[in-house]
Backbone bond lengths (Angstrom), bond angles and torsions (degrees), N, CA, C in turn:
res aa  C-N    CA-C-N  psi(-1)  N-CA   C-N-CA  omega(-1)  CA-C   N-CA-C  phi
1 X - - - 1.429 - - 1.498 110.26 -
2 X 1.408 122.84 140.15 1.641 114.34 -166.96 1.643 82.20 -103.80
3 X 1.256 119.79 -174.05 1.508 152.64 -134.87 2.185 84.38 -119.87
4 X 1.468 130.09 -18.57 1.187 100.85 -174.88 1.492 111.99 -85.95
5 X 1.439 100.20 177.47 1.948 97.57 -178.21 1.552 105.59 -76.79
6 X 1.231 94.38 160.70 1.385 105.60 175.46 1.381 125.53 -86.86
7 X 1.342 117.14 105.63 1.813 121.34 166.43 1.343 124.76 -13.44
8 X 1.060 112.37 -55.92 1.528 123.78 -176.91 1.482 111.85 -124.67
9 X 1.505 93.15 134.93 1.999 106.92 176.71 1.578 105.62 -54.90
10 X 1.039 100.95 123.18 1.838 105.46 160.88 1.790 130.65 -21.07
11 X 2.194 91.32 -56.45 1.664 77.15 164.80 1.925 125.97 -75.15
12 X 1.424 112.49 -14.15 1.576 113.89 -171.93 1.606 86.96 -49.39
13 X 1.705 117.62 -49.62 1.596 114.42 -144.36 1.499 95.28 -78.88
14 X 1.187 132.58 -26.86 1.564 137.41 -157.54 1.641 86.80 -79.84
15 X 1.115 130.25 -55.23 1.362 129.71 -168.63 1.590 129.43 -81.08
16 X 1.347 99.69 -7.67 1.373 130.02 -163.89 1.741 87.80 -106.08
17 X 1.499 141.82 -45.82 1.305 152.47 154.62 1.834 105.28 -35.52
18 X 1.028 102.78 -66.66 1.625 116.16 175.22 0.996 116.39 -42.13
19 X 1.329 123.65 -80.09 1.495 120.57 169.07 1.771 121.12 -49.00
20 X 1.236 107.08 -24.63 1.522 82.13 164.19 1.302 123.04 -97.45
21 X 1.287 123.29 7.35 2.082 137.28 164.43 1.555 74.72 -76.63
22 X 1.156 157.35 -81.51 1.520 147.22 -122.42 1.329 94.11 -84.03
23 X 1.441 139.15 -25.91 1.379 108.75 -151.00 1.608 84.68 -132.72
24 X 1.479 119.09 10.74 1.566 118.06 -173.85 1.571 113.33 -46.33
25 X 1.536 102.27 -64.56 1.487 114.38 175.73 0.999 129.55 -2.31
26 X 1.716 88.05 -69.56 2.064 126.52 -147.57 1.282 93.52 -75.00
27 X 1.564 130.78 -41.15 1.238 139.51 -155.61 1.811 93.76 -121.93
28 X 0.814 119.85 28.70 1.727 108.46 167.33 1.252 113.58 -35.74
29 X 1.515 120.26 -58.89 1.619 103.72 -158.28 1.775 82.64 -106.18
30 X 1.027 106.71 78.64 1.962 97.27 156.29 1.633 80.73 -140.38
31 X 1.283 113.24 140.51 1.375 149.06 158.30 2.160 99.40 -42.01
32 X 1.025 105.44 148.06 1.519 108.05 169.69 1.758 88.97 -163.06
33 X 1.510 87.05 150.21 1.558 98.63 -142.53 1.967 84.95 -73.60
34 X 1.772 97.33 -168.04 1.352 94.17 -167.34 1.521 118.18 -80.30
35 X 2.008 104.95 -32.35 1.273 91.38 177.18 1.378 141.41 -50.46
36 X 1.701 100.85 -42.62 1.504 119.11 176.26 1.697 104.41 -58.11
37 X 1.065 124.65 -36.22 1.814 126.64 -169.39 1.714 86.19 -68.79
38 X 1.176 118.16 -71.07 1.563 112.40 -177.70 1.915 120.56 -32.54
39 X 1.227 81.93 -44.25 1.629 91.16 -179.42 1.615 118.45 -67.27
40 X 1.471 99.97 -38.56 1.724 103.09 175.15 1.672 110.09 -70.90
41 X 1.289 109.69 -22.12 1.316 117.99 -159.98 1.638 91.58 -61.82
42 X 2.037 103.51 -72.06 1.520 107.46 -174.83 1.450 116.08 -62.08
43 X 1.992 119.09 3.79 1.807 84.09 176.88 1.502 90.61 -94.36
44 X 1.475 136.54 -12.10 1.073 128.64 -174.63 1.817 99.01 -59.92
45 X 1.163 105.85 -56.91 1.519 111.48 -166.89 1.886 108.81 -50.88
46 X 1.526 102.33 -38.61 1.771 99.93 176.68 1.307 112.73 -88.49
47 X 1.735 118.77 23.47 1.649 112.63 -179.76 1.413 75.94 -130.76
48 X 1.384 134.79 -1.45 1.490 128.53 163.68 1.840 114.27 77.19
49 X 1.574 82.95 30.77 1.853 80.19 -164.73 2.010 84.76 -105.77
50 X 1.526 107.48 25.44 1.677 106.17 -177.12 1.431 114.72 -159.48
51 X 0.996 140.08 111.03 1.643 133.14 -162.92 1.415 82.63 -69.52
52 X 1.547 96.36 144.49 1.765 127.82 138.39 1.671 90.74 161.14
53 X 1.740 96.85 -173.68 1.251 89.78 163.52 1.404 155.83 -117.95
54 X 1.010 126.63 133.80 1.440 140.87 -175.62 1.510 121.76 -19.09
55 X 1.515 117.01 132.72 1.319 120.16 -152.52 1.906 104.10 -79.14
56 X 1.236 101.54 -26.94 1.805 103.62 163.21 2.318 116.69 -65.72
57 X 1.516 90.57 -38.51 1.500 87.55 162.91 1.406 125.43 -86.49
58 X 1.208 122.64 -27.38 1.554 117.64 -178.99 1.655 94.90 -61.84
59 X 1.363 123.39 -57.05 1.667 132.53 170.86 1.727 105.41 -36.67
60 X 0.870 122.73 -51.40 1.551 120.07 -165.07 1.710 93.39 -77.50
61 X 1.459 113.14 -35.66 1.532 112.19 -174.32 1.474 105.97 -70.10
62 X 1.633 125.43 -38.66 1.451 104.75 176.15 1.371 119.95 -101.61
63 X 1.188 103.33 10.80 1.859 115.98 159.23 2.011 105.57 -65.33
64 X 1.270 96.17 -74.85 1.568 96.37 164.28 1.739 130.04 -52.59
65 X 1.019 117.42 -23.02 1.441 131.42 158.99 1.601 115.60 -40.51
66 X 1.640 89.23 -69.34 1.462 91.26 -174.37 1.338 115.58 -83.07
67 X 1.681 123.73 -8.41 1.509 140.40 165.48 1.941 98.47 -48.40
68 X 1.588 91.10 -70.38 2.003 92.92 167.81 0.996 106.91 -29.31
69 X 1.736 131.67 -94.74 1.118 132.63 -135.68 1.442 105.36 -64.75
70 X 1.587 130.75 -36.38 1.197 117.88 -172.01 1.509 113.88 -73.56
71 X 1.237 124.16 -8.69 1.479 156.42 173.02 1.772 111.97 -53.01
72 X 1.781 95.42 -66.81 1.360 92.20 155.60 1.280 148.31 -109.57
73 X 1.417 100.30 31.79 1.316 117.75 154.16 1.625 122.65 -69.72
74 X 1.157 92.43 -51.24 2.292 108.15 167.74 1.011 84.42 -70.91
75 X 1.592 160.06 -10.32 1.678 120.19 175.56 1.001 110.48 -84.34
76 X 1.713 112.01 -37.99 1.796 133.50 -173.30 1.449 97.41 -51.18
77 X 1.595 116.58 -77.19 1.275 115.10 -179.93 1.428 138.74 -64.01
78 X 1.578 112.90 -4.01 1.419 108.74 152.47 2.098 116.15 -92.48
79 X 1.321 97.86 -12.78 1.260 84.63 168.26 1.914 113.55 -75.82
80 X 0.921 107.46 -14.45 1.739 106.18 -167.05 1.541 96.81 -101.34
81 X 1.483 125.53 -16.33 1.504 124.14 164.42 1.827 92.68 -72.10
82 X 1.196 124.04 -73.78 1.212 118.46 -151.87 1.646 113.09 -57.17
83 X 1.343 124.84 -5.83 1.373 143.12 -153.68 1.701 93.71 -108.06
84 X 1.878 107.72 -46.78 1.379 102.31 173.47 1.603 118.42 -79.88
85 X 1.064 116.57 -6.56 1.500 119.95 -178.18 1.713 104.85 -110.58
86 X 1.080 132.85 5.28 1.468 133.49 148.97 1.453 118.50 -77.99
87 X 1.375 103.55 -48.01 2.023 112.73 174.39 1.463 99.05 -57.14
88 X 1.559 116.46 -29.50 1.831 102.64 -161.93 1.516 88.77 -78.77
89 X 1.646 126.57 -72.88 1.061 126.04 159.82 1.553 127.44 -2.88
90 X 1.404 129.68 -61.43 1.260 87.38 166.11 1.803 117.78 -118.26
91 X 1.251 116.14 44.36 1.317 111.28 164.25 2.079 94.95 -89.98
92 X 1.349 117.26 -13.30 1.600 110.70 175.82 1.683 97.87 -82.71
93 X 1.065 123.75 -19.88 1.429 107.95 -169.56 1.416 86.43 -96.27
94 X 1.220 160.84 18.66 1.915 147.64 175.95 1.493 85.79 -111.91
């Protein structure tokens, strides 16, 4: 999931999914555009009736993502503190 907002409210897509499980059948061969196909795709996948992954785990996956990166950002910059406070350290002991 990227960082922009989302186009559409959560319930439009949840209900907008529904109606096309109800009316899939009747209308098999009519085209439905791509967003809505995307959308049926992932509620199938979080009712598990479709492998991939789930829109609560992809969320927890780039929650922890950016948990990492900000992670080694405090390692970077305590390694380059502890690197500048060893040189001070021993240019006081010469």
């Amino acid at each position: 999931m990227s960082g922009s907002p989302k186009r559409y409210p959560s319930e439009l897509r949840e209900r907008a999914v529904r109606m096309v499980a109800e009316v899939r059948v009747e209308y098999a061969r009519r085209r439905v555009c791509e967003t809505l196909r995307s959308w049926v795709r992932k509620g199938q996948v979080d009712l598990g009736q479709r492998l991939g992954v789930s829109i609560d785990m992809s969320a927890q996956m780039h929650k922890l993502r950016a948990e990492n990166r900000e992670l080694r950002r405090a390692n970077e910059i305590l390694k380059a503190a502890s690197t500048f406070f060893a040189v001070e350290l021993d240019r006081r002991d010469t």
